[in-house]
Structures are given as C-alpha cells and as structure tokens.
N, C-alpha and C positions, 0 to 999 in steps of 0.2 A: 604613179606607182602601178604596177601591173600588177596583175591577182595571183600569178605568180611568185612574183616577188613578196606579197603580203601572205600568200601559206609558207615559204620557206623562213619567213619572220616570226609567223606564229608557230610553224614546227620547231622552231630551237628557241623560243620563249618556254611550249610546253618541254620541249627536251630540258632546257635549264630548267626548269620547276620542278621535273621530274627528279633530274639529279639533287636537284636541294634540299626535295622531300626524303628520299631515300639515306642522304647526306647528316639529316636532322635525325633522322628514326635508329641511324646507329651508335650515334651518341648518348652515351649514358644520359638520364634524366638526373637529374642535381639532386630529388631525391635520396637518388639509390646512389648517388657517386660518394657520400662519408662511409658506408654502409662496412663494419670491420670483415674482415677475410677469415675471421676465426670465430667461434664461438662454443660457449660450455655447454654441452646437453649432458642430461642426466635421464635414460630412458628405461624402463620397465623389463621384464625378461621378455616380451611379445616387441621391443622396440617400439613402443609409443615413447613418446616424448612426453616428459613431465616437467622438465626445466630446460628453456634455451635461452640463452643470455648472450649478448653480446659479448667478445673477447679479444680487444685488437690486441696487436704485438703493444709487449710492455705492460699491460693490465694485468692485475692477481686478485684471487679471492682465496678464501680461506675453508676450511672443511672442520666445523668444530661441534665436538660431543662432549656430552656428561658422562665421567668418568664412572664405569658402571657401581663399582664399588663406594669411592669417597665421594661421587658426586658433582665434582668440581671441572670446568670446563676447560677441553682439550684441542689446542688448533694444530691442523698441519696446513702450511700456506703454500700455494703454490702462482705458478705466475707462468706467463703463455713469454717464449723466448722462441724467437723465429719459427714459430707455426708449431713449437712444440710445448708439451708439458712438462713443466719442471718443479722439481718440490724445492723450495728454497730454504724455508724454515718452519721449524713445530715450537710450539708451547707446551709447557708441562708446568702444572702450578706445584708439583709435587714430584715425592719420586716413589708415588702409588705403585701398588702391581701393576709390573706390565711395561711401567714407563722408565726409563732411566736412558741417558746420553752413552751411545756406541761409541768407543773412543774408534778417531779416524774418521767418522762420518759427520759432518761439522766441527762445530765447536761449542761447547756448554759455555753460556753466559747469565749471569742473575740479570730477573727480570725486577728487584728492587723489594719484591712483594714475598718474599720467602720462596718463587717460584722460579725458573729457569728458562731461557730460551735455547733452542739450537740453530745456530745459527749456519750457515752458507754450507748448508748441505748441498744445495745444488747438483741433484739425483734427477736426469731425466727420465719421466715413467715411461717405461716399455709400450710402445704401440699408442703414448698419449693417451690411453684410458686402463680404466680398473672397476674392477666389481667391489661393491660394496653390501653387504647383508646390513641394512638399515636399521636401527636398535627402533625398541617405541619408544614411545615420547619423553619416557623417565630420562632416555639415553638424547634423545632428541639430534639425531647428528642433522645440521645444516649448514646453509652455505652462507656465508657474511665477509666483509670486505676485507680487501687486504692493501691497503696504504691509498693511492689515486691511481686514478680515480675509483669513487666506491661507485659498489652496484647501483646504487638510484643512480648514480652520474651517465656510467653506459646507459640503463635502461630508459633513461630520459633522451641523450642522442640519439639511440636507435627509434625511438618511436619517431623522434622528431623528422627523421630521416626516413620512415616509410621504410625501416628494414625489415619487418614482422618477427622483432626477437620480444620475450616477457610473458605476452599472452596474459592471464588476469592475472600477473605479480604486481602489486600496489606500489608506485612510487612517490606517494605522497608524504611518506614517512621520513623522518630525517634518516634514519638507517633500516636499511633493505635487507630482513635477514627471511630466505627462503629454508623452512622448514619442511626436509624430506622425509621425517617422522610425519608429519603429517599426510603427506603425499604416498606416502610407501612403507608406513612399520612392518615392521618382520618379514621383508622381499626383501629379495636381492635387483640390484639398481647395476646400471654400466656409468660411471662419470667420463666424461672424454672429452679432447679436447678437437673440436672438426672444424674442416675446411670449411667453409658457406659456401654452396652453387651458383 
C-alpha cells in the first residue's frame, strides 16, 4: 500500500468520524427526549418564577382556596388541551357568597357531600394565563392535583429526565400540594400555561 493510499484511508475514516460525531451531537440526549412541551409557571410581578411544573398535553391540576367567608375549600380545575389552558370544572362545597352555577356555563351536578360540581365548562383562558392577587394563608390558594397524573407523578418524570422543572418542591409526599400563600400572600401572581424552550 502506498502512503498515499493510507492518507486517503485515513482522511475519510477521520471524515467518517467527523460526520458521526457531529451526527451523534444533534440528536436529542434520552435525557431531555420525555421532557413535556408545556409547563405551569406561576411568576411574581418582577417575573421571577416561583412555581414551574411540568405539564404535558392531557395533564391538569387544580387551583384551590378557602372560601374567605365559610372557610371551606374551593377548586377551579384546569387541564393543558393542545398547548392551551382550559378550565374544565370548579368545585363549590356550597352556594356561599360569590359562588353559585351560571346557567349555560357547564352543568351543576352533586358532589354526594351537600356540595356541587360544575361540570364541562370547558372555557379556554385568554392568552393561557391570569393574574391572580394571592389571599394569605387563612385563604391559602394553592395548586393540588387534578385526576393523572398527580403533580408528584410529573414532578418525579421530569426530574428523572434532567428537565429542570420543581426546584425545591418535595416529592416525597404521597400528595403534592404547592402553597402560593406561602410563596406570595397579598401579591399579585401571573399563572400560565408556557411553551418550554
């Protein structure tokens, strides 16, 4: 073999490696390939981030306070439906001030317990996000699950996947409930529901 022949061997062995490496390096890492396309942040009037959570298509979580008056706690549920936010149904254990069923906007059904649900509202929120003036802790509004998977379920795949959704929200708990009274009393909050980069 001539030394010519052995660099134009070794030039398209390096060419082949070159291309393989470069071939390898744009393929998603396994990682980052479950990693959802959507996620719930809940950020501050300055836009810091206080809550980011995992949220793929088809996952919901719930938004539930103490009723300021009776006390008793209030969910509206919402659920991520092709990259958007949609309120699908509320809770009302009562028909305290304030709360009672819009005829036309679902449907009122007993919840078994003296209480009510409404059911298949189905209201997509404008722009995917809302302001929320956060009560204090008597009011305690926070975020808790809404059917499957629950939040410890995302937040355990996302970590397990190297997404950087949670941050120090504990998932050891059998139920993951993120209190924004604690994070933010008497400020106003943006909840929304965003693209991941």
């Amino acid at each position: 073999m001539t030394s010519r022949s052995l660099r134009l061997i070794l030039g398209r062995a390096r060419g082949s490696a070159l291309l393989l490496w470069l071939a390898w390096m744009l393929v998603p890492l396994p990682a980052l390939a479950g990693c959802p396309d959507h996620g719930l942040r809940v950020t501050d009037a300055d836009g810091r981030a206080l809550v980011n959570l995992p949220m793929p298509e088809g996952a919901g979580w719930c938004l539930a306070w103490n009723h300021s008056v009776e006390g008793f706690a209030v969910h509206d549920c919402y659920r991520n439906e092709g990259g958007h936010m949609v309120l699908e149904r509320s809770h009302l254990p009562d028909f305290a001030a304030g709360l009672d069923h819009i005829p036309g906007r679902g449907r009122q059904v007993s919840d078994g317990r003296g209480g009510y649900w409404i059911e298949d509202i189905d209201e997509p929120v404008p722009g995917d996000r809302y302001r929320l003036r956060v009560g204090a802790m008597r009011v305690d509004h926070r975020l808790v699950r809404h059917g499957e998977p629950s939040l410890r379920t995302l937040l355990e795949r996302a970590r397990e996947q190297g997404c950087g959704f949670g941050g120090a929200i504990p998932v050891s708990d059998d139920a993951v409930v993120i209190s924004l009274s604690e994070l933010a009393a008497n400020e106003g909050v943006t909840i929304s529901l965003t693209t991941n980069p």
